[in-house]
N, C-alpha and C positions, 0 to 999 in steps of 0.2 A: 713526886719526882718522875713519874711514870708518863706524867701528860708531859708535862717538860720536852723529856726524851723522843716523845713522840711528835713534839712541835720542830724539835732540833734536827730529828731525821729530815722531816719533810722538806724544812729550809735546806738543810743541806741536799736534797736530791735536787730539788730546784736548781740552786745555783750550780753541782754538779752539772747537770744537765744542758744549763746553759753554756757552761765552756767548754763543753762536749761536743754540741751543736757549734759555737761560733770558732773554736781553735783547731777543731782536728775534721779531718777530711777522709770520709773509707767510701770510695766509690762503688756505686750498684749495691750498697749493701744499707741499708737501714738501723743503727746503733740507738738502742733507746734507755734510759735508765729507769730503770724499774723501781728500785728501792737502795734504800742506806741504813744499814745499821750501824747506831754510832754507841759504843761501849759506856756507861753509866760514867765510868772517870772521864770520859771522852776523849781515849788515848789513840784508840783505834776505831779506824769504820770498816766496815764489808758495804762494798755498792758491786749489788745486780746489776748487771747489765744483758739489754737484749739486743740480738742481734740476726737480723729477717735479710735473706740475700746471698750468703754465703757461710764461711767459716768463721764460727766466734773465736779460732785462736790469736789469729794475727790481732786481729782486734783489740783483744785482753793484754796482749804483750805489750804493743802501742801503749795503751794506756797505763799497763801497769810500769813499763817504762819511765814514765813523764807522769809518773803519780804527785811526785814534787812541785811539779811546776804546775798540776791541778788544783793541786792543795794550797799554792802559793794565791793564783788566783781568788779562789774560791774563800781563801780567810782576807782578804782586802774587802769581801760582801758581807761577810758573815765573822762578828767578833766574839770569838768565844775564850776562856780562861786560855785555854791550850788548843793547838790545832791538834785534830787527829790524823794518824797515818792511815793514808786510805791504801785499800787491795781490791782491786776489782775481781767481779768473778761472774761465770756466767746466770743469766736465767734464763732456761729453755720454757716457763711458764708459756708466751708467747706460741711457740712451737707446738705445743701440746694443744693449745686451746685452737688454732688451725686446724690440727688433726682432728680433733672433739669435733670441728663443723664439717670437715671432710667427712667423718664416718656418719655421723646424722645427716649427711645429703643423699650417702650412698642408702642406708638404709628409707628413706623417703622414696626412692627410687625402686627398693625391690615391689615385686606386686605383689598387691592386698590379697589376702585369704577371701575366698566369698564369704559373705555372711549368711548365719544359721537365722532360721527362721523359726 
């Protein structure tokens, strides 16, 4: 059941992602979907979302707004027994992993110890 689920997530980030991209518009900011967790009954999902540019609240509101009309979308691609209700939420993963290259450039940067002989 476990691969299943795992098959299900990913279809569903997919198609997420696509009516993500082609329906909703958030200028200067970069919205990506990162993942979906979809509940074994498949009653409910959580989808990560990332968001490079500015503030991820307005963002999540949008979307958690028009969750319906994602969902709506998104099960016309994808037929499953029941749609689930989706909630979006944020992932800062993204953010983090900038900062991870930011600090390993700075530390690249400081100067080398001289070496012992």
């Amino acid at each position: 059941m476990a691969r299943r689920l795992d098959r299900v997530n990913e279809l569903m980030k997919r198609e997420i992602s696509a009516v993500v991209q082609r329906d909703f518009e958030f200028p200067n900011q970069l919205v990506t979907v990162n993942g979906v967790e979809i509940t074994q009954d498949l009653k409910e999902g959580k989808v990560w979302v990332g968001v490079l540019g500015g503030s991820p609240g307005p963002v999540l509101e949008k979307l958690n707004a028009q969750h319906g009309m994602i969902q709506k979308r998104v099960m016309k691609r994808v037929v499953l027994r029941c749609t689930p209700v989706l909630k979006f939420y944020q992932d800062s993963s993204v953010e983090r992993g900038v900062d991870v290259v930011r600090l390993l450039e700075e530390v690249d940067e400081l100067p080398k110890a001289p070496e012992e002989e």
